[in-house]
N, C-alpha and C positions, 0 to 999 in steps of 0.2 A: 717137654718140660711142663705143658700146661696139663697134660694127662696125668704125669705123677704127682701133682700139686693138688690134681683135683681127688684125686687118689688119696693123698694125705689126708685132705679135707673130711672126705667121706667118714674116713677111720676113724678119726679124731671123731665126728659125732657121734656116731654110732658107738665107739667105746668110751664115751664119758657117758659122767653122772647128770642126770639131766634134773634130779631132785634128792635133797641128804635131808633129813629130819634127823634129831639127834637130844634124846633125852637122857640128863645127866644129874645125878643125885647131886645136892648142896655141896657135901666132904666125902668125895671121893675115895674108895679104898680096892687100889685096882690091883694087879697080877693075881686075878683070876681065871677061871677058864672064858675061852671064847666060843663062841656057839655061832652058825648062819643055819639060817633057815630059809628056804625059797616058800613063800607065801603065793597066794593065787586065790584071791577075793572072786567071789562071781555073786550075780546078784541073784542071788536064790530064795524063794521062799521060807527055806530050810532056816536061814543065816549064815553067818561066815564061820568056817573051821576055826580051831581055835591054836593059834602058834603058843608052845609052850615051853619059856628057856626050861633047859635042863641041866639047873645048878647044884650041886652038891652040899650049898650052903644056905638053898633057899635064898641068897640076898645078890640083887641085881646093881651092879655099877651104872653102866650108863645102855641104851636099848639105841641103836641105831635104822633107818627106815630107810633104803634108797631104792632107786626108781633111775634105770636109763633111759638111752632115748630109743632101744626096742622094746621094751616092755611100756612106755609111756604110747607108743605108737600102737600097739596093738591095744591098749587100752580105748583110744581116740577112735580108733576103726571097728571094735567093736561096740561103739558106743555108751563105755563103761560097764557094760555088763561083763567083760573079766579084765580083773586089776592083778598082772602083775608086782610081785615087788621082790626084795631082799631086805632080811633083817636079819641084822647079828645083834646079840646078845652080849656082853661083857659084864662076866660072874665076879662077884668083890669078894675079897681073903675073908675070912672069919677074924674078927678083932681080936685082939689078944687083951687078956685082962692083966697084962704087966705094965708098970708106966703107968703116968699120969695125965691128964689134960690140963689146964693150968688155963682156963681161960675164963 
């Protein structure tokens, strides 16, 4: 019993989110596309690559950052020098010019 508890345990850290950043425009306009990206920061003289959503409409809803607890670990033991991450992207509709706003 105390083996598949610790079992559970294990799982549960390792498959959560150990960090969410989460940037989101003022008035959102969402069912767009959605995008992920696997990112991989290293500290190089060069600079860091550059992730680039790939929206249709040029306009970004909300840009999400996360970070488990494998990729935070392997950050920690390589001393920061490669950072992990995931980011997804969420593409906003193109506004329609019908309608009004009234505010």
């Amino acid at each position: 019993m105390q083996m598949q508890f610790g079992l559970v345990l294990v799982s549960a850290i390792l498959l959560s989110s150990c960090a969410e950043h989460r940037l989101v425009v003022e008035r959102p306009n969402p069912d767009g596309e959605h995008a992920v990206v696997q990112s991989s920061a290293f500290l190089l003289p060069k600079g860091q690559p550059r992730n680039v959503a790939d929206c249709q409409t040029n306009l970004i809803d909300e840009v999400r950052v996360k970070t488990n607890f494998g990729q935070s670990l392997l950050s920690v033991l390589t001393l920061g020098f490669y950072q992990p991450a995931t980011i997804e992207y969420f593409c906003a509709k193109v506004p329609s010019d019908e309608g009004s706003t009234d505010e």
